[in-house]
Each structure stands twice: as structure tokens, then as C-alpha cells.
C-alpha positions as CSV (number, residue, x, y, z in Angstrom):
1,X,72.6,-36.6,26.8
2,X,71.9,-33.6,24.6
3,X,74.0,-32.8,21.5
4,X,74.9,-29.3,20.1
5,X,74.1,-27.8,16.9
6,X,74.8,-24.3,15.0
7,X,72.1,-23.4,12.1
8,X,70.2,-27.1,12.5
9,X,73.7,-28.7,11.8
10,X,75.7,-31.0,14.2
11,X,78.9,-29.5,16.4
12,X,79.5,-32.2,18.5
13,X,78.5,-33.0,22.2
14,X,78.6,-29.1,23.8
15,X,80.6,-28.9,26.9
16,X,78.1,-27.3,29.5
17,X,74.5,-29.2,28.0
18,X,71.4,-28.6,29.4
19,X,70.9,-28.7,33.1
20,X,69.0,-31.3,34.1
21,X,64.8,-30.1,33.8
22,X,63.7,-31.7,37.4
23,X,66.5,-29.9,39.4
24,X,65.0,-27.7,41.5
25,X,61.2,-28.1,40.5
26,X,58.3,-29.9,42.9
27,X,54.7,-29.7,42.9
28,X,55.6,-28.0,46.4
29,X,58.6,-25.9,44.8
30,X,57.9,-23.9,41.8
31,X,58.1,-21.0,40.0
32,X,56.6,-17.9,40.2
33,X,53.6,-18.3,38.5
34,X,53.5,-21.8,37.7
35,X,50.9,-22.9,40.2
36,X,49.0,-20.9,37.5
37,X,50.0,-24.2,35.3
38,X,49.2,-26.7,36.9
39,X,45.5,-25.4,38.1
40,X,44.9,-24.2,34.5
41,X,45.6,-28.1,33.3
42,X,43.1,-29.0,36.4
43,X,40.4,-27.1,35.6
44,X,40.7,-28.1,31.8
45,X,41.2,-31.6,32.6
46,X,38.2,-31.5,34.9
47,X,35.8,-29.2,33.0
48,X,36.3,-28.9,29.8
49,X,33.2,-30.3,27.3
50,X,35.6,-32.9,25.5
51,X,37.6,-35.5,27.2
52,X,41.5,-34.2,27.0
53,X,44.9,-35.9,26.6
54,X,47.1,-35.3,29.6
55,X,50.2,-35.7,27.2
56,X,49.1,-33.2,24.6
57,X,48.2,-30.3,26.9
58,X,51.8,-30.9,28.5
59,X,53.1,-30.9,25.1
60,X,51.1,-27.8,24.7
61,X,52.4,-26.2,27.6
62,X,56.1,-26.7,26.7
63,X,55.9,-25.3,23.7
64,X,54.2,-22.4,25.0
65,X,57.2,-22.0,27.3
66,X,59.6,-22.4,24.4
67,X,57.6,-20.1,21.4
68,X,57.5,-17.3,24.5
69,X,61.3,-16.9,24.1
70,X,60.6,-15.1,20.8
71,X,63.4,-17.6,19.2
72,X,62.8,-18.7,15.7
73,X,65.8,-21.4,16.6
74,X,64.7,-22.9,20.0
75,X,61.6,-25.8,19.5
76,X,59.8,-28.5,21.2
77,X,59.6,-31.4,18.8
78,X,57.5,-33.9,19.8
79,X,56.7,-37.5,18.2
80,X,58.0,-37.6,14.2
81,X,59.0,-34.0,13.9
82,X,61.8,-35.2,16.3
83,X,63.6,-37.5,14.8
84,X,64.1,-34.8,11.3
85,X,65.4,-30.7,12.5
86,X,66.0,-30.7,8.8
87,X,65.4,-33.3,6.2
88,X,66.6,-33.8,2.8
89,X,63.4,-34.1,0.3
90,X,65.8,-37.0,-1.8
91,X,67.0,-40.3,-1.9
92,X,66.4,-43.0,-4.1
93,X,63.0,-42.5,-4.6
94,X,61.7,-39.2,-6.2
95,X,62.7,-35.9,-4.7
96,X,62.9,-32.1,-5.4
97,X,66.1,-31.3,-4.6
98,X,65.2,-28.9,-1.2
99,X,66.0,-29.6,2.3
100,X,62.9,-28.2,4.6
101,X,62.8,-27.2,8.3
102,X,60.7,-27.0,11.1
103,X,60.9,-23.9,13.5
104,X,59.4,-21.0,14.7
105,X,55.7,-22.9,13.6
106,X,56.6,-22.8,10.7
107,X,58.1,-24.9,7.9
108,X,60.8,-23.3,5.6
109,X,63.3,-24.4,2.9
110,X,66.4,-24.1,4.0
111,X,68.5,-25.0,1.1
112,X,68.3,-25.6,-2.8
113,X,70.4,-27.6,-4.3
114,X,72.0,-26.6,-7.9
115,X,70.8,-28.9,-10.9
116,X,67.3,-30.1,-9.6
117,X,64.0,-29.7,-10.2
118,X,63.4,-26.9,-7.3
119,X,66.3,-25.3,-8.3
120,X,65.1,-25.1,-11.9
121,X,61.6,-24.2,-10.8
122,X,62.9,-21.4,-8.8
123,X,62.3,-22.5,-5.1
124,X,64.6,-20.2,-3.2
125,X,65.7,-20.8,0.4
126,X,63.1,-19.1,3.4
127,X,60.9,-20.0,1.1
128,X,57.5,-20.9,3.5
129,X,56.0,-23.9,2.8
130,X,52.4,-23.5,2.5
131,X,50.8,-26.4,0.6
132,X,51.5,-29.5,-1.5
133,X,49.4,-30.1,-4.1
134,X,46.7,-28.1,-3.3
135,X,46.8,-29.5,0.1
136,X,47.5,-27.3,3.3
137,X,50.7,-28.7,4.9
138,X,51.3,-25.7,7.3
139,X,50.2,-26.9,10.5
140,X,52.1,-30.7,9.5
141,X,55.3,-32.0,11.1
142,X,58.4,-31.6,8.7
143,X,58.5,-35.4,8.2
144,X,54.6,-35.7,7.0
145,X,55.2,-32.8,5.1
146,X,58.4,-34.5,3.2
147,X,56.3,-37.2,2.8
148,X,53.6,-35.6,0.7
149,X,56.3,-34.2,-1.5
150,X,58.5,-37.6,-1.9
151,X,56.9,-40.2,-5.3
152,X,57.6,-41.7,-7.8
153,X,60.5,-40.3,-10.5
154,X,58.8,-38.7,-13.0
155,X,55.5,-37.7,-11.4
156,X,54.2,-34.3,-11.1
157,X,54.4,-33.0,-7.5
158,X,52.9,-29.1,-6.8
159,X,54.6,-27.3,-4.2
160,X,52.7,-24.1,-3.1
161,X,54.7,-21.2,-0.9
162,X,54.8,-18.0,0.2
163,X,57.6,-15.4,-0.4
164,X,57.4,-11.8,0.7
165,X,54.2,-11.8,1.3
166,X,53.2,-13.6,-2.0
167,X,51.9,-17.4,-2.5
168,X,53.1,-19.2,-5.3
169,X,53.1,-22.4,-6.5
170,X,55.7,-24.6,-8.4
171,X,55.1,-27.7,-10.3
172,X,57.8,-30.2,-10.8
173,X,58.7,-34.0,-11.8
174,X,60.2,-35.9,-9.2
175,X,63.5,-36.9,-9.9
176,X,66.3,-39.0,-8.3
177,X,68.6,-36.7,-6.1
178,X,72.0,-37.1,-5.7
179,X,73.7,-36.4,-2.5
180,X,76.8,-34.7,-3.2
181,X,77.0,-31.5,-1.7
182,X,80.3,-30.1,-3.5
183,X,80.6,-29.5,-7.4
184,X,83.7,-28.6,-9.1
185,X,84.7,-27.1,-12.2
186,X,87.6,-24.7,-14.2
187,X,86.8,-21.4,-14.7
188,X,85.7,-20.7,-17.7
189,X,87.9,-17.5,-18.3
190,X,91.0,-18.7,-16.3
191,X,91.8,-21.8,-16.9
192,X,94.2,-21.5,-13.9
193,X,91.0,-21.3,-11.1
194,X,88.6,-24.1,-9.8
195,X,85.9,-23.2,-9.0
196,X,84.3,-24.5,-5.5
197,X,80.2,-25.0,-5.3
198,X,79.1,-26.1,-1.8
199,X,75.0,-26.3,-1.2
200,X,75.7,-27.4,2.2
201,X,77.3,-28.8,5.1
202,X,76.2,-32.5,5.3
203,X,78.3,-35.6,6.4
204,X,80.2,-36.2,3.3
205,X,80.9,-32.7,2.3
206,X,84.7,-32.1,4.0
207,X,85.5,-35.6,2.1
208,X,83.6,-34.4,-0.9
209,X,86.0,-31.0,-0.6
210,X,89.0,-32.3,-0.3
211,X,88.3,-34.6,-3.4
212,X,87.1,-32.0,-5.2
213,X,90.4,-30.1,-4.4
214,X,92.3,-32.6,-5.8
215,X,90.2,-33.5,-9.1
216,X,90.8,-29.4,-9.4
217,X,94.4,-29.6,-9.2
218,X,95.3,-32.4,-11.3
219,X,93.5,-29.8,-13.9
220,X,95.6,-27.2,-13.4
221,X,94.1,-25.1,-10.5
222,X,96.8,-22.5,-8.5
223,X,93.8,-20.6,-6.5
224,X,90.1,-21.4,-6.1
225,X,86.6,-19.5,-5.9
226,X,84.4,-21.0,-3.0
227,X,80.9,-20.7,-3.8
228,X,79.0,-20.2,-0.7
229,X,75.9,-18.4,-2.0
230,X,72.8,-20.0,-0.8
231,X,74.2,-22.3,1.7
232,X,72.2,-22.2,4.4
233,X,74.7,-24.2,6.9
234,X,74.5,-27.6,8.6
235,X,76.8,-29.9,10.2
236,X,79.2,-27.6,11.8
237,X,82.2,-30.4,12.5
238,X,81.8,-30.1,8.6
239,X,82.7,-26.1,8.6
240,X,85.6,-27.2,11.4
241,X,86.8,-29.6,9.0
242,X,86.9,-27.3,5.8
243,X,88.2,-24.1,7.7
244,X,90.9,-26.4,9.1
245,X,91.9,-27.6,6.0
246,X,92.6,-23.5,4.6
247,X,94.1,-22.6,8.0
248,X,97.4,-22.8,9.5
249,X,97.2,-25.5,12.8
250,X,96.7,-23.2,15.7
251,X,94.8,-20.8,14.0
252,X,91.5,-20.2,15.7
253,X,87.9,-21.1,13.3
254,X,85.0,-20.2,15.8
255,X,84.7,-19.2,19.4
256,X,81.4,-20.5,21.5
257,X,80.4,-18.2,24.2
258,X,77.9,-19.7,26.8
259,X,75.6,-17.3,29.3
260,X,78.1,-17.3,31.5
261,X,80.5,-15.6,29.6
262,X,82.9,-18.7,29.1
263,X,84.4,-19.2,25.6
264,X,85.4,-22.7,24.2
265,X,87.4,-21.7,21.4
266,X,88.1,-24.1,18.4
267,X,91.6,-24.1,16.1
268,X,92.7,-25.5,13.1
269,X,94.3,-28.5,13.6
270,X,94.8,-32.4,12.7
271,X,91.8,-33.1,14.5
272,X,89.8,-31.4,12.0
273,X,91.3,-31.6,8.9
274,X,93.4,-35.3,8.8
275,X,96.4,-33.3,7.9
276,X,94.7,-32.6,4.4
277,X,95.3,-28.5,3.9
278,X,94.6,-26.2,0.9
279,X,97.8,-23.1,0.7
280,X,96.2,-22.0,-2.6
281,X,94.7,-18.3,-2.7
282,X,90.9,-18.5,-2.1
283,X,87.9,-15.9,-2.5
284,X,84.1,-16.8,-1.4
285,X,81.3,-15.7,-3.1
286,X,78.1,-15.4,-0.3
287,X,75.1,-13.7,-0.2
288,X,71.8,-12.8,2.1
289,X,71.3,-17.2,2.4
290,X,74.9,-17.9,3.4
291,X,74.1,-18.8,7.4
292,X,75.5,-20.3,10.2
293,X,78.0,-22.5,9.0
294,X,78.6,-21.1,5.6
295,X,79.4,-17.8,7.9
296,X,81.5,-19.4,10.5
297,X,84.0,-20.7,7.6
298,X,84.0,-17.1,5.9
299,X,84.7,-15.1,9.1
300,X,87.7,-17.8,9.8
301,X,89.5,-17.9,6.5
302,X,88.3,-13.8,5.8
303,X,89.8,-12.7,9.3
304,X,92.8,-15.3,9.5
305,X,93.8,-15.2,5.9
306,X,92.2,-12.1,4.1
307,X,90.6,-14.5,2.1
308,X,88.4,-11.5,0.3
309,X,84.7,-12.3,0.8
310,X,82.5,-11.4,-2.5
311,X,79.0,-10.6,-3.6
312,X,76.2,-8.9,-1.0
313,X,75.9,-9.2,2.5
314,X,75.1,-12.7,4.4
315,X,72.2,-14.2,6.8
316,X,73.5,-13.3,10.2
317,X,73.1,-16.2,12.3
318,X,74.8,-16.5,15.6
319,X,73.7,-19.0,17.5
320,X,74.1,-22.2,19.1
321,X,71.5,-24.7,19.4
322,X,71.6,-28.0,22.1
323,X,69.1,-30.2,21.3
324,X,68.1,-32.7,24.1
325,X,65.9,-35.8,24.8
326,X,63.0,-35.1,27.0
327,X,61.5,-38.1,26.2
328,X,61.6,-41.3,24.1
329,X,59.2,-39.0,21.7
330,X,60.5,-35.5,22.5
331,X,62.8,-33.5,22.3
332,X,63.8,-29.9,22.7
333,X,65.9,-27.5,20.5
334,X,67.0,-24.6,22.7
335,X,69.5,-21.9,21.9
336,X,72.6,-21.9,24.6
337,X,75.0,-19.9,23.3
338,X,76.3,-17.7,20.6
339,X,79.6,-18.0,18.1
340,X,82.2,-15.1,17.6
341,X,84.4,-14.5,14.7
342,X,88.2,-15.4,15.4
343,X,88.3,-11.8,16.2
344,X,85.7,-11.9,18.3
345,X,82.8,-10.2,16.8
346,X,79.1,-11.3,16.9
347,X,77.6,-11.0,13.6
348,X,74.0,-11.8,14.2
349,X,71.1,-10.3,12.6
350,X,74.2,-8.4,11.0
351,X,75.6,-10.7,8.7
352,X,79.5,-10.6,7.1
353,X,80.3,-7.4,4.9
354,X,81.5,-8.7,1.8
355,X,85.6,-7.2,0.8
356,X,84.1,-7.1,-2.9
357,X,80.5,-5.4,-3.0
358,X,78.7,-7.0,-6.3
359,X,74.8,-7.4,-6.6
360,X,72.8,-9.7,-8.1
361,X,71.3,-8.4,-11.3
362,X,68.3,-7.2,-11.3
363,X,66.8,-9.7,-13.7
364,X,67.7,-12.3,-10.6
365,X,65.0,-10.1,-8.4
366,X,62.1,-10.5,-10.7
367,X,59.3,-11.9,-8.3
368,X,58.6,-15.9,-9.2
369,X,55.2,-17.0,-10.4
370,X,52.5,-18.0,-8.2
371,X,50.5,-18.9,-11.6
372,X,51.5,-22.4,-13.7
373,X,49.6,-20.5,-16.9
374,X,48.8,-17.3,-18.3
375,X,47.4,-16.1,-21.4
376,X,46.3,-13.2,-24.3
377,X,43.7,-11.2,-21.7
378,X,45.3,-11.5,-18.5
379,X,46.5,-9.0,-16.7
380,X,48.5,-9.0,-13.1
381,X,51.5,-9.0,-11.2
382,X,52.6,-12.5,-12.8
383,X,52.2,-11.3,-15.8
384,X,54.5,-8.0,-15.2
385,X,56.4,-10.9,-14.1
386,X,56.6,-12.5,-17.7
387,X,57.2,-9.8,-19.6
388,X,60.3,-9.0,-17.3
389,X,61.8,-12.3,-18.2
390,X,61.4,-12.2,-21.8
391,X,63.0,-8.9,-21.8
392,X,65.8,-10.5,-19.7
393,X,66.1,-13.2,-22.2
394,X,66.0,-11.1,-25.5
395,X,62.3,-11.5,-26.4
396,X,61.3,-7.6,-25.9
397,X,57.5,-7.6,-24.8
398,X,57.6,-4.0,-25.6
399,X,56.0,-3.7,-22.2
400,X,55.9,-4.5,-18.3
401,X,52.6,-3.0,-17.4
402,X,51.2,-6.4,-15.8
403,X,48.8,-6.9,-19.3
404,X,49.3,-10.1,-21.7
405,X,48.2,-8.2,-24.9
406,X,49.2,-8.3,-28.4
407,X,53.0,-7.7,-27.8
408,X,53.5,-10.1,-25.1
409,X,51.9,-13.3,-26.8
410,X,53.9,-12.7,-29.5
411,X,57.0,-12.8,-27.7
412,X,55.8,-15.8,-26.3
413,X,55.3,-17.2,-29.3
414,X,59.1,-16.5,-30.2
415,X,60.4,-18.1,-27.5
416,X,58.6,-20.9,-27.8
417,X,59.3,-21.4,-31.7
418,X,63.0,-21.1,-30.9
419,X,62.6,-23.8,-27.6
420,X,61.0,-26.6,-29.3
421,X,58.0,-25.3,-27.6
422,X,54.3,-25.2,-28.8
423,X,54.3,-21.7,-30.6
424,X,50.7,-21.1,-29.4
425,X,51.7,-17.6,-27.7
426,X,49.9,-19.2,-24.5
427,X,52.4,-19.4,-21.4
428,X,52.2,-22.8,-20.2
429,X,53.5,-24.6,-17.4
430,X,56.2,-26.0,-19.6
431,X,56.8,-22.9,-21.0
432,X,57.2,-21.0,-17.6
433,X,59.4,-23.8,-16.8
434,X,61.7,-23.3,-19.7
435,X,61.9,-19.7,-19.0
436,X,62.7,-20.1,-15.7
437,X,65.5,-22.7,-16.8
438,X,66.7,-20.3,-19.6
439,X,67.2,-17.2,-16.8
440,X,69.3,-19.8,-14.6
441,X,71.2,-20.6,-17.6
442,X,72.0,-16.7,-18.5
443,X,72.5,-15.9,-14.4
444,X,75.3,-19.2,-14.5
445,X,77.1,-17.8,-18.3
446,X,76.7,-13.9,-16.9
447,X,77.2,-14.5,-13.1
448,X,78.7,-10.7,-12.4
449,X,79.7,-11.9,-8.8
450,X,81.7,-15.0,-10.4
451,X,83.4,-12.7,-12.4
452,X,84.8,-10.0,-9.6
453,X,85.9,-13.0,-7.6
454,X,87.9,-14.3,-10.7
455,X,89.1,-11.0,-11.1
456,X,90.3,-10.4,-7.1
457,X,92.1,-13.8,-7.6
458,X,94.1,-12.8,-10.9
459,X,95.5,-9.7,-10.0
């Protein structure tokens, strides 16, 4: 049995699958090229200085096969790393607030969820996960790797990445996560707009939607703001459900297109959406980490209703992945197909064109520590870093030249003095921290992107 899945995130059993592995291949019957296999894993087997494990050089061998596709999306998971394609690092016990994945050999965050401690640290999704504390995790399955950052509430827990090219480390106390994947609130400036925040496309989240739909209403909502910035995707039956909801039944959400050519096309209907719907005016706020999913439901209600999309340009992911047992301890992730807009366009590697062009400010760009301390003497990039932030914030350093002189420790100092802080002029870990807290705070009251899409839905 295999099972189908669009940006790590269930669709529901695909109608073609995998074809069976064995058809067609015999010891006496193979590929071009594969006798090449099997004498390479004799001549190890036989000659090599170290006794070998039959299993792992097969294992070895598949994924070979699979990382020669040059697909980031297709994998060979084998033993733990199977049973997680992308795991939540919460629960009960202490979390971050990320979700990571494993592909392409490498591990990556896929999403951040708002009000936790990565988000407040400034973990960003593609983030690369490098190390946790201090230790290499790299080369470790996703689910040893979750492991290392899971504890107990309240604990420190370093998580080292790299971004752009740059390593960084952020340290965080473990907190206790919740689940919900929707938040909803009134605008702030039209009291007459809910606004919609969705991290991610996880079992709950149509339910949590359509709740949050009616807690929005019952305040007064007549349109609503869809924030899909930073959703990375997930459980596509999820995106089905939602689009279904905003759609007129009959309307198509997605079209699947195979090898072949074939298209399975999906509409809005009662089988998606319970007969639950949402007629309100809408706009959706994405940007360059809105994928898969997240796109799927802006192409559907952008080319069915108008629904104006807002902010920069997203991910561009367009592809289907079947995952399928190849063993009771592997499994393997293979792309099979790609999705089309209603209209029929394929936007990977492309992305949606937002209707409404706004940019993040620049203050949002300013490149995130991969220091937990600086100090009067210091000079490099995190320090250009720091003095960018207080000028963001108010507390002029005079300067961004990358040097923590006179001027710079002194706006420390302020900022510290009117944070509760020690007013030492040093920039701690808790006072990076705060800072970075402080910029999320002035990014969520500014929010320029927030604003336009307000402003599309009152005229």
C-alpha cells in the first residue's frame, strides 16, 4: 500500500501508486548496468578489510539510486527516520515550537510556529539544522535529532544552524507547545475584519478554521485576512478541506497530473468541507515560505474567486510525493507527479505572483545572530548585526560599521535600562533575546503587508 503526499503532508491514497519494485527484475533480468551492482556488493562483501552488513550496503545502494534523481523531495527512509517525514519538536514535554524534516541529506525546519520560543529566537523556516548543543546532528535521523532537542520545560536547549551560508546558534527554554495550528483575532484598525493565522496544515487545522470562523463572526467579522506567510504546507486533505469551504461546490481546488499525462482533478464539494462554507470576502497574505499546500489553497481561491493574494512572491513547490513500504523498516518517498493550478498552470520553482506587491521591511532582513554574547571591543558581522536592531528599535548606535565601541554599548545600556535588563552595556544572551522579541513585537504592531491586505478588503 503506498500513500500520497504534497509538501510532506498527507493527500490521501493516490490513484496510480507505485508499481510494484520486483516486476520485471531477476538476478537473470536486469538493467542496464546493474550487473555492475550486484558484482560491486560481491567484491565488497568478499574483500573488503572489515566484515560488512548485507542490509546496509543495500540500504546504501537505494539511496544512491534515489539521491541520483537530483530530487530534494524523493528519500529512502530506513529504520526511525521512517516512521517521522516531518515531526513536530512539541508535546507535553518541552519543545521549541519548529517542525524539522528530513530530505535531500539534510535536515531542515520546515515551519515556526508564532508565540514560541523558536519563533521568538528567530528560527526561520529552511533553516539547516547543524547542531544541538554543541553537538553535530547533521548526519542524525530526524527522530534522534528531535530527540536531542525535546527536555524538560524550562531548560536551556542550544540549537545551532546555518542560513545563507552562515552558522548560527540559538539558545532557548523549553516550553510546553500547544498544537493549534489556527489563531484568530479582529483587526486592529477595522474592527469589521478577522484576521486568519494558519502555521500549517496538520490534522486539526480545517476544524480549527472553521471554529475560528465562527469565534470571528460572532465578533463582528464581514471579510477576513488569511495569513499564510510562513506556512510551509502539510496535510493536503487539510488544504482540500479549507479551499472547499471558500469555494462554490463544483469548483475545481487542485489538479494531479501523473507521467503519463492523466489528470485527477479535485472540486469543492461536501466531501471536503461538511457543508461548512465561508461567502465572506477574503485576501491572503504569503510570502517566499508559503509551499505546497499553503500554495495549492492560494492558486484555488486566487483563480476561482479573485481572492487578491498579498505580500512577496511564494516557495514554488509542485510536487506530489507517494511514499511506500519497502519493508517493515523502510520506506521510500518518491515524487510521482506534479499539481496544477485550477487553470492549469505549474508553478514550480516559480512560485504565486502576489495581486498586491508589499515587502517585508528591511529591518525584517537584518541577518540573525550566530553569537549568544557580544561586547565593548568586538567587532564583526554580528555586531553590524546589533547595531541594526537598535536602530530599528529607536536606540540609534550612531553606527553599523560591524564595531561595538563607545556608541554602541551605550545604546545597549539604554535598552537595557528601559527592559528591566542589567544596564551593563554588555549584550547578553538575554539581552539578544529581548531584542529579538522586541523586533517581532514592532514587525506584528507595523506589519506593512497586514496593512495593504486590510486596505484591499475595505475598499
Amino acid at each position: 500500500m503506498s500513500v500520497t503526499l504534497v509538501g510532506g503532508g498527507l493527500i490521501g491514497y493516490y490513484a496510480h501508486g507505485l508499481r510494484d519494485s520486483a516486476v520485471g527484475v531477476s538476478s537473470a533480468n536486469l538493467p542496464a548496468g546493474f550487473d555492475k551492482v550486484l558484482s560491486t556488493y560481491a567484491t565488497i562483501e568478499n574483500n573488503y578489510y572489515k566484515s560488512t552488513s548485507s542490509k546496509k550496503l543495500a540500504n546504501g545502494a537505494i539511496k544512491g539510486m534515489v539521491n541520483s534523481l537530483g530530487d530534494q523531495f524523493s528519500t529512502y527512509l530506513t529504520n526511525d527516520s521512517k516512521s517521522s517525514l516531518d515531526s513536530t519538536l512539541s508535546a507535553s514535554f518541552g519543545g521549541i515550537g519548529a517542525t524539522v524534516q528530513q530530505g535531500d541529506n539534510k535536515l531542515t525546519i520546515e515551519g515556526v510556529m508564532a508565540n514560541t520560543p523558536a519563533k521568538k529566537a528567530g528560527m526561520k523556516t529552511a533553516d539547516v539544522l547543524i547542531a544541538v548543543n554543541g553537538k553535530n546532528v547533521a548526519k542524525d535521523d530526524v527522530n534522534t535529532a528531535v530527540e536531542k532537542i525535546r527536555g524538560k520545560i524550562g531548560t536551556t536547549v542550544k540549537v545551532t544552524v546555518k542560513r545563507d551560508g552562515k552558522t548560527m546558534t540559538f539558545s532557548m527554554k523549553r516550553a510546553k507547545i500547544t498544537t493549534d495550528t489556527v489563531e484568530g483575532s479582529m483587526s486592529k484598525t477595522n474592527k469589521t475584519i478577522g484576521i486568519i493565522t494558519m502555521d500549517t496544515f496538520s490534522d486539526p487545522t480545517s476544524k480549527q478554521f472553521e471554529s475560528t470562523v465562527k469565534k470571528l463572526r460572532k465578533q463582528g467579522a464581514k471579510s477576513f485576512v488569511l495569513d499564510l506567510r510562513g506556512n510551509p504546507g502539510g496535510e493536503l486533505t487539510q488544504a482540500l478541506a479549507i479551499a472547499s469551504m471558500c469555494l462554490k461546490n463544483g469548483q475545481t481546488i487542485v489538479k494531479v497530473q501523473d507521467r503519463t499525462g492523466a489528470v485527477q482533478t479535485y472540486k469543492a464539494g461536501k466531501k471536503y468541507d461538511k457543508g461548512f462554507k465561508v461567502t465572506e470576502p477574503m485576501a491572503i497574505l504569503i510570502d517566499g515560505n508559503s509551499a505546497s499546500a499553503s500554495e495549492i489553497l492560494s492558486a484555488a481561491l486566487n483563480e476561482n474567486n479573485k481572492t487578491p493574494l498579498v505580500g512577496e512572491q511564494s516557495f514554488g513547490k509542485g510536487t506530489v510525493q507517494n511514499v511506500a513500504s519497502m519493508s517493515s523498516s523502510a520506506e521510500l518517498k518518491l515524487t510521482v507527479a506534479k499539481w496544477l493550478t485550477p487553470n492549469g498552470t505549474w508553478i514550480n520553482k516559480k512560485g504565486l505572483t502576489p495581486t498586491i506587491k508589499v515587502k517585508y521591511p528591511d529591518y525584517m532582513n537584518i541577518t540573525a545572530f550566530s553569537v549568544t554574547s557580544m561586547k565593548l571591543g568586538d567587532e564583526s558581522g554580528d555586531v553590524k548585526s546589533l547595531q541594526q536592531l537598535l536602530k530599528a528599535l529607536g536606540n540609534n548606535p550612531q553606527t553599523e560599521n560591524g564595531y561595538y565601541g563607545p556608541s554602541t554599548q551605550a545604546a545597549v545600556k539604554a535598552f537595557q535600562s528601559a527592559h528591566g535588563l542589567t544596564a551593563d552595556g554588555a549584550a547578553n544572551t538575554a539581552t539578544l533575546q529581548a531584542l529579538v522579541a522586541e523586533l517581532s513585537t514592532k514587525y506584528a504592531n507595523d506589519d506593512p503587508q497586514l496593512n495593504a491586505a486590510v486596505k484591499a478588503l475595505t475598499k
